[in-house]
Every structure is written in structure tokens, then in C-alpha cells.
Kinemage of the C-alpha trace (Angstrom):
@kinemage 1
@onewidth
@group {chain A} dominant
@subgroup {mainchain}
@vectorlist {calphas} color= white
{ca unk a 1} P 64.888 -11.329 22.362
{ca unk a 2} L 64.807 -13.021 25.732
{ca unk a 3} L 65.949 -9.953 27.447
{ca unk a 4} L 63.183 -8.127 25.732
{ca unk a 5} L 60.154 -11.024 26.896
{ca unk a 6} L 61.952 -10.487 30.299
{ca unk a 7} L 61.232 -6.566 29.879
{ca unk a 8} L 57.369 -7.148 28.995
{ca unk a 9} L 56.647 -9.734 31.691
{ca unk a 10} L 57.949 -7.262 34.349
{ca unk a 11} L 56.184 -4.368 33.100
{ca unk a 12} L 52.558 -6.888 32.329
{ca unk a 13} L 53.707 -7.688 36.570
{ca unk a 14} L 54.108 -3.895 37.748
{ca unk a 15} L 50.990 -2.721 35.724
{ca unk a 16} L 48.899 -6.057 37.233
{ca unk a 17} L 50.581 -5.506 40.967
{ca unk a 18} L 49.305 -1.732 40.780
{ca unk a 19} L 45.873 -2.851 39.839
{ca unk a 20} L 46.107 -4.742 42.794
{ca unk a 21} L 47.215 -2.632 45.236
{ca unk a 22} L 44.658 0.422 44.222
{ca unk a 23} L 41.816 -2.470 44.359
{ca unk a 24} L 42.951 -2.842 47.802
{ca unk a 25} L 42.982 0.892 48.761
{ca unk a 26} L 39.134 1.305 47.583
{ca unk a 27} L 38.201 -1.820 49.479
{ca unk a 28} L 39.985 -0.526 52.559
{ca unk a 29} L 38.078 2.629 53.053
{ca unk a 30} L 38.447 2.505 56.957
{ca unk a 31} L 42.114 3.215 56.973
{ca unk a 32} L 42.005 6.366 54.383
{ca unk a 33} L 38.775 8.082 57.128
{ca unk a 34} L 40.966 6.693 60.147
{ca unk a 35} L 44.184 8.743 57.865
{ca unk a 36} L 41.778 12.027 57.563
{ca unk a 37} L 40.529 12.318 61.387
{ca unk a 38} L 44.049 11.466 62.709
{ca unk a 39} L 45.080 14.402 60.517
{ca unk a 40} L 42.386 16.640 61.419
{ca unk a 41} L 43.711 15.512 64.694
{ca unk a 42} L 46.957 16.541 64.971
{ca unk a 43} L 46.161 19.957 63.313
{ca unk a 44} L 43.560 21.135 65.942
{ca unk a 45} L 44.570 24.544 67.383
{ca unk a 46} L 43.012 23.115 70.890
{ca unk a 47} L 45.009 21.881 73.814
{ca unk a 48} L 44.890 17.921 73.986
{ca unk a 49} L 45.607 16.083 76.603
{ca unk a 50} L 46.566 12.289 78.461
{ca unk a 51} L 45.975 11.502 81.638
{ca unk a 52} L 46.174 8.858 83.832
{ca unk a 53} L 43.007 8.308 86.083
{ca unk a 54} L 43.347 6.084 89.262
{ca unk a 55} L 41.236 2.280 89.430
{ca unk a 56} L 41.661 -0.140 91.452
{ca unk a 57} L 45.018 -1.990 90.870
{ca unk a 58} L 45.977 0.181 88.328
{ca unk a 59} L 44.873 3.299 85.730
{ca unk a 60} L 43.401 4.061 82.960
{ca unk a 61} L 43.809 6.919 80.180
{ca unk a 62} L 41.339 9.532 79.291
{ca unk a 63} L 41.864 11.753 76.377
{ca unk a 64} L 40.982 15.659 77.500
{ca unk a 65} L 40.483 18.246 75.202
{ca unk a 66} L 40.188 21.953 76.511
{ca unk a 67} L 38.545 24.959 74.839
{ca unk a 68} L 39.434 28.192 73.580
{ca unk a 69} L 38.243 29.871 76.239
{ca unk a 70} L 38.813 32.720 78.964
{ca unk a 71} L 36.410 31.859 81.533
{ca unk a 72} L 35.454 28.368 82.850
{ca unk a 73} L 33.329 26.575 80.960
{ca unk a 74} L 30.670 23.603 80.792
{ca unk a 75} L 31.954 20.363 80.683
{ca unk a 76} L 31.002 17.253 79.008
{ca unk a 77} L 31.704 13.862 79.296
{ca unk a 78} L 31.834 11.593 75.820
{ca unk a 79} L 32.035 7.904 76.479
{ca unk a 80} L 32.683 6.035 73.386
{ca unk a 81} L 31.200 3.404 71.043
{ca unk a 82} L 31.903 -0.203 71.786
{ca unk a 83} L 34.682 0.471 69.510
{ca unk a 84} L 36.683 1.751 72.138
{ca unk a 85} L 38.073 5.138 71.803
{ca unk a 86} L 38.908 5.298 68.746
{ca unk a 87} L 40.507 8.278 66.225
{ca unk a 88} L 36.492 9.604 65.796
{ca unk a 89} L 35.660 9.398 69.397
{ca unk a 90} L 38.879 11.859 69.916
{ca unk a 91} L 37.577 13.997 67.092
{ca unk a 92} L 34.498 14.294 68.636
{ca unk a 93} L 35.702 15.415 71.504
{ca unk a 94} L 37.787 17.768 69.786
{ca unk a 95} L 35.341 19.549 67.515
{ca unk a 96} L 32.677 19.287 70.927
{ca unk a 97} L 35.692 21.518 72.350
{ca unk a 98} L 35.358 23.904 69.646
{ca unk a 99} L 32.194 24.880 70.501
{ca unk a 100} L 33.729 26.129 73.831
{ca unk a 101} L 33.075 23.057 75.860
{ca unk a 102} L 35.859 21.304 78.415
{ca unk a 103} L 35.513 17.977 76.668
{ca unk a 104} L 36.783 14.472 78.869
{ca unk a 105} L 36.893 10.804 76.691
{ca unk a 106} L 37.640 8.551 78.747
{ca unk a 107} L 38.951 4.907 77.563
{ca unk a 108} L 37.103 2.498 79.519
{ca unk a 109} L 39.044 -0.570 77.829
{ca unk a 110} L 42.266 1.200 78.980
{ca unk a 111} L 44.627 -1.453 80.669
{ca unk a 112} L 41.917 -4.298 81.203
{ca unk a 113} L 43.586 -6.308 79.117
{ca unk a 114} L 47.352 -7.163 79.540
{ca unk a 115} L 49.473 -5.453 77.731
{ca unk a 116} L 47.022 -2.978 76.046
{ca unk a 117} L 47.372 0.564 77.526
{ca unk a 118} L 44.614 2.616 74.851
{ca unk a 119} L 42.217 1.275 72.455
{ca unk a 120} L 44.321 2.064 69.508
{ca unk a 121} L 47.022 -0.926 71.052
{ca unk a 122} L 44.163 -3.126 70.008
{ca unk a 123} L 44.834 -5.461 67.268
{ca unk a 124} L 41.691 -5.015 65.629
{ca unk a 125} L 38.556 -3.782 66.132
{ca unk a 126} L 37.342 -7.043 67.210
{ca unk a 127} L 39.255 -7.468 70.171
{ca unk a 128} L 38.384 -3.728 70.976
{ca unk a 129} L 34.466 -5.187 71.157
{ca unk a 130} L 35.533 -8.417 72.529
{ca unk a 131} L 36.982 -6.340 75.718
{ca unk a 132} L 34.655 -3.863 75.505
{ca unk a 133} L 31.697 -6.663 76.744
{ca unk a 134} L 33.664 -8.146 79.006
{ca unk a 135} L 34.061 -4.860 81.191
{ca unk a 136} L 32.417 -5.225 84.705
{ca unk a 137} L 29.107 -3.032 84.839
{ca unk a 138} L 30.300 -1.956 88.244
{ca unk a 139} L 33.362 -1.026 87.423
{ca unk a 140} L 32.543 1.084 84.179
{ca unk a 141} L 30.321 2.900 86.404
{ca unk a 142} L 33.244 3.724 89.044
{ca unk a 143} L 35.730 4.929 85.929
{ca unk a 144} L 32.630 7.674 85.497
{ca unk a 145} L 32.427 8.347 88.881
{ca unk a 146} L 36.325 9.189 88.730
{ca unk a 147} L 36.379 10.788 85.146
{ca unk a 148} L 33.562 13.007 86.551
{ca unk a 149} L 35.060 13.918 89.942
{ca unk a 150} L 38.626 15.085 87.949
{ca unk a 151} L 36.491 16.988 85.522
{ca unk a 152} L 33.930 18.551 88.075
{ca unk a 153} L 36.905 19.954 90.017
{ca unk a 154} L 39.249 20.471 86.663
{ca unk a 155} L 40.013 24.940 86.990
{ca unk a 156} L 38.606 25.213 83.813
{ca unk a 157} L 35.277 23.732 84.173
{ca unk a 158} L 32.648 25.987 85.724
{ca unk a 159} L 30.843 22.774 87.726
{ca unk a 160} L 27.944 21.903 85.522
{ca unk a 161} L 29.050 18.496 83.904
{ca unk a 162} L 26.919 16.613 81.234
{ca unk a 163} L 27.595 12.961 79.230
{ca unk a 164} L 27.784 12.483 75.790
{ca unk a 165} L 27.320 8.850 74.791
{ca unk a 166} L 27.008 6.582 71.958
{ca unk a 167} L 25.994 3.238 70.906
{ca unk a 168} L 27.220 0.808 73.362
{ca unk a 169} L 28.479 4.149 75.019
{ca unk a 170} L 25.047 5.820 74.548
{ca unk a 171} L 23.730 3.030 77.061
{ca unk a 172} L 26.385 3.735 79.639
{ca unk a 173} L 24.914 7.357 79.215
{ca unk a 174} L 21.681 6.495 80.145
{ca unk a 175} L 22.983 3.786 82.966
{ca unk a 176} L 25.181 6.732 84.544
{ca unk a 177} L 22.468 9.542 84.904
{ca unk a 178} L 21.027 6.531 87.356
{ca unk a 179} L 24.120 6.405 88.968
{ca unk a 180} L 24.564 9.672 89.483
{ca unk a 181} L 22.545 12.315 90.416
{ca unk a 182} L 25.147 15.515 89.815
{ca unk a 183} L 25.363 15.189 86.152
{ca unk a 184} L 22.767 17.926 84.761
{ca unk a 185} L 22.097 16.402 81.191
{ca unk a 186} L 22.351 12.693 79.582
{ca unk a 187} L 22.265 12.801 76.126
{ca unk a 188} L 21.533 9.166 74.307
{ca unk a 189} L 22.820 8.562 70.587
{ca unk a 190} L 21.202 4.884 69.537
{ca unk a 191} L 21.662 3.310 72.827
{ca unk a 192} L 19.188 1.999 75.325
{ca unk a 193} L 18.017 2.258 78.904
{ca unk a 194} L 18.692 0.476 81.506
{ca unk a 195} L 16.718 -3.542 81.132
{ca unk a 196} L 15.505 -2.698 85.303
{ca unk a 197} L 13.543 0.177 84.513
{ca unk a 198} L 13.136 0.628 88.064
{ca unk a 199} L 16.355 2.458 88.437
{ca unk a 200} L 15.038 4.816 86.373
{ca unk a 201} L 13.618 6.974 89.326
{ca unk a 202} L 16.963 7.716 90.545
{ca unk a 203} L 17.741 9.614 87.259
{ca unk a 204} L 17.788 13.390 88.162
{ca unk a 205} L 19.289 15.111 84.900
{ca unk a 206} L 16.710 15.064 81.982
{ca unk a 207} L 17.707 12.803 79.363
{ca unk a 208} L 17.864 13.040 75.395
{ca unk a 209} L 17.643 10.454 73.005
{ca unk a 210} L 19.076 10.552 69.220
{ca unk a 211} L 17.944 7.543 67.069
{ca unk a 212} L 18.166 6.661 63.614
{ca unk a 213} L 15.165 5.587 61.760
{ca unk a 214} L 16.505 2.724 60.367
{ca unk a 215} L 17.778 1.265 63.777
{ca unk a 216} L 14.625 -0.647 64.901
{ca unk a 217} L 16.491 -3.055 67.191
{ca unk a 218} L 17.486 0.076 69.203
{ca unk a 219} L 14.191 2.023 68.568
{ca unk a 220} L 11.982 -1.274 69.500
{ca unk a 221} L 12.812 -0.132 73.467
{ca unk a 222} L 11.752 3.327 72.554
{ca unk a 223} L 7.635 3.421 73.563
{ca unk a 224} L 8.740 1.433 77.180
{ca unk a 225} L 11.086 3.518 78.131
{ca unk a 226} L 9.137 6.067 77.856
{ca unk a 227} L 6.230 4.722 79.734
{ca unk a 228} L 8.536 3.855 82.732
{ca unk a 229} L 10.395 7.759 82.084
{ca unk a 230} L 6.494 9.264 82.813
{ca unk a 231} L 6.077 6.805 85.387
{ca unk a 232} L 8.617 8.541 87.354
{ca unk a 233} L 7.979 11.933 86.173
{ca unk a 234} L 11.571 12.129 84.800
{ca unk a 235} L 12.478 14.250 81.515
{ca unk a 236} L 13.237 12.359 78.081
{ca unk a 237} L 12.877 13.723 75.039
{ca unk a 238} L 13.710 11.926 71.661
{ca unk a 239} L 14.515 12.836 68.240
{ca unk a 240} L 14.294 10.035 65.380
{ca unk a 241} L 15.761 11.001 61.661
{ca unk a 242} L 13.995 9.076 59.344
{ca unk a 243} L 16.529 6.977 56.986
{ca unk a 244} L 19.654 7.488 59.194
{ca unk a 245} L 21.217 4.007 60.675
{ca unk a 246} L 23.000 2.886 63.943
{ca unk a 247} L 25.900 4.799 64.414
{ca unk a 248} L 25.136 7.775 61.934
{ca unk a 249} L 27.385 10.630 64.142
{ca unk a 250} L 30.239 8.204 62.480
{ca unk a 251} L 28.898 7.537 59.457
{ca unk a 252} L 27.371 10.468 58.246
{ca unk a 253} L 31.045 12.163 58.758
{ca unk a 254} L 32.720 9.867 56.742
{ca unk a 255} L 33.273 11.010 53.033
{ca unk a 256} L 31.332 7.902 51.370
{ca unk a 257} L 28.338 8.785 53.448
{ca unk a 258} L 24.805 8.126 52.422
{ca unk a 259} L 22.178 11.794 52.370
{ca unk a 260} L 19.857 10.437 55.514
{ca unk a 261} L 23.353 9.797 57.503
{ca unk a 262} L 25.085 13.077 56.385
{ca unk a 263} L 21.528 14.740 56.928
{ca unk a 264} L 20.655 13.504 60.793
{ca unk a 265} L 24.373 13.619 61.877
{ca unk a 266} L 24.205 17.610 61.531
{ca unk a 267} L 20.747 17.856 62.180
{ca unk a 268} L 21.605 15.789 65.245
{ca unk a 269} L 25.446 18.472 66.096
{ca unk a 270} L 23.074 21.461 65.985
{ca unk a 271} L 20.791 20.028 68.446
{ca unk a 272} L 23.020 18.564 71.053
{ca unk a 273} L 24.725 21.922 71.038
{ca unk a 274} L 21.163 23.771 71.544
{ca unk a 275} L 20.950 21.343 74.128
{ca unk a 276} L 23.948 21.653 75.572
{ca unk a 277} L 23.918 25.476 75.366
{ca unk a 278} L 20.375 25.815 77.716
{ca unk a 279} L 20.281 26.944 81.440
């Protein structure tokens, strides 16, 4: 008999531990989309690539992913959200790549904090932001200036060399085309220009701006920085998808996506690639 109540409370354990443990799976959705890119990852037919990029007192890792491709191609630059680059900012890159672009992501929170060579050494996500706003403008804006000289002069890359940016990294895209002048387009998911719209009329490349409707604290800078844009007689053009949120390029791939995300994200891929694609 006591064997048998021994049996039962077991089993009534198991049965309650699985409950449990599946209750913790649905509440922990990040780590099954994290699971799916990583695989998508490793199964892409394209050529990835590490390298190791020269700063001062030290390197830092960019994540290269070339093209199917006989001839040299476009290139594009994809700096990442103020995640860090993460598993999606790879697969970006990679599926970018598919489309027959020479695609460079590089980690700008590579090795500025001790100990933590990539993004994915973070802890969490947290610390990921947490050293993400502590970078030094200046020196974010030298990393481009070396991820685009190794990718202008890369064999496979035919020159022309645009950025790709977004949220926190869709700022830096905007920032950079002030920075530098050889970069032929900028295109801007849900970040903001430059606060000193005066450096503004250093911006050569035309720029392009993706924005969710439901992102007013990004979209509230929208009307200025277009009256400073015409002030200078420089090129930006904007696109808003009405019901999509910050970050919808991540979102709306993710399985559990809502219709307006899953809607403006490819609304959004077959635009940056017509983009992309123009003389």
C-alpha cells in the first residue's frame, strides 16, 4: 500500500513538473525564434564569414556574408539594433545576401567590454543595451569608417556601398551618411536624425526612412527632419505602414506576429530591395 501511494505521488509530481516546464516553453517564446533563425542560420547555402577589423587598442568582429554571385556586386552595410548583433541581425544579413548583395554586420559592442568578444557573449539582452549606450559617438562612427573601407575595397564588391540600419542602428544610419560622403544610399528603419540638424548638409547619399505607424515617439521627429532635409536640398523619402510598431523587420518575422507587423515588414523587404536595386 505504501509502495503504491509512493507510485501515485511520483506520477501526480512528473505529470505537475511537465505542466510546468511546457508553461515555461510558451512563456519563453524568445528562445524557440532565437532556435529557428540560428537554424535557418547554419543551413544557408551562402558563404559566412568572421573577421577581425582593426580599432584603436584592439578589434572588433564583423559578421560578412557573400552572395551567390559571378560578378562583383553592390554592397551593403547593416548596423544592428541596440540589441547588438544578434541571431536576426545575422539573418538579415544573410537573406539581404540572397538577393545578390555583399552584405557586412558589423558588431559595434564587439570587445568594449572586458571579456565579451560578440554580442551573443552577453549575458542578457540588457547588458547588450547597457553597452550598446555607452559606446563613444566618435568611435562608432570610426568602426564605419573601417567596416566601409574593408568592404569598399573587398574583390567582390563592385564599389557602390550603401547602409542598412535599424532602431538604435537606424540612427547610426542616418548619423553616418553625415559622416560620410561615399556611401550612395542610407536607408532608416524607425530611427532618427541627427538632434544638430545642421550636419545634415553634409549628407550626400539620399536617404530613406521606414516607420511604423504605431511608433509616434520615433515618428514625432518626422515633419522636422524633413523641413531641415529641404532646407538643404538633400533627398529623403519616407514610408509609414499604418498599424506596424517599433522594430517590425523583427517582429513581423517572428511566427507569433501580429497582420500590420507581418504586413509592413514585407511591404517594407520589397521596397528596400527596389531601392537598393536603382542606378
Amino acid at each position: 500500500m505504501k509502495a503504491n501511494l509512493l507510485t501515485i505521488a511520483a506520477l501526480i509530481l512528473c505529470c505537475f513538473s511537465c505542466k510546468t516546464d511546457s508553461k515555461k516553453e510558451e512563456k519563453d517564446p524568445v528562445k524557440k525564434v532565437v532556435s529557428e533563425i540560428s537554424n535557418e542560420l547554419s543551413e544557408s547555402q551562402r558563404h559566412h564569414e568572421w573577421i577581425d577589423l582593426e580599432r584603436e587598442n584592439g578589434t572588433f568582429k564583423a559578421f560578412v556574408v557573400y552572395p551567390e554571385s559571378n560578378v562583383a556586386t553592390d554592397a551593403v552595410i547593416v548596423i544592428h539594433e541596440n540589441r547588438g548583433l544578434n541571431d536576426w541581425a545575422r539573418s538579415f544579413a544573410d537573406q539581404l545576401a540572397s538577393k545578390g548583395f555583399l552584405v557586412i554586420a558589423p558588431d559595434l559592442i564587439s570587445n568594449t567590454v572586458e571579456g565579451v568578444e560578440k554580442t551573443t557573449d552577453f549575458e542578457n539582452t540588457d547588458k547588450a543595451r547597457e553597452a550598446i549606450y555607452a559606446l563613444d559617438p566618435m568611435q562608432v562612427t570610426k568602426d564605419l569608417n573601417t567596416t566601409f573601407q574593408y568592404i569598399v575595397n573587398e574583390p567582390s564588391s563592385n564599389g557602390n556601398v550603401s547602409v542598412i540600419g535599424f532602431c538604435w542602428g537606424g540612427s547610426q544610419s542616418f548619423r553616418y551618411a553625415t559622416n560620410n560622403q561615399e556611401i550612395k544610399k542610407a536607408l532608416v528603419f524607425y530611427g532618427t536624425a541627427p538632434k544638430d540638424y545642421a550636419t545634415l548638409e553634409s549628407i550626400s547619399a539620399p536617404v530613406y526612412g521606414f516607420y511604423g505607424g504605431n511608433d509616434n515617439r520615433v515618428n514625432a521627429t518626422i515633419h522636422d527632419t524633413k523641413d531641415a532635409m529641404e532646407k538643404y536640398n538633400k533627398k529623403y523619402e519616407t514610408t509609414i505602414y499604418d498599424g506596424a510598431g517599433h522594430a517590425f523587420m523583427r517582429q513581423g518575422a517572428e511566427a507569433s506576429a501580429n497582420d500590420p507587423n507581418k504586413r509592413a515588414k514585407d511591404a517594407a523587404w520589397g521596397e528596400l530591395l527596389s531601392i537598393l536595386d536603382e542606378e
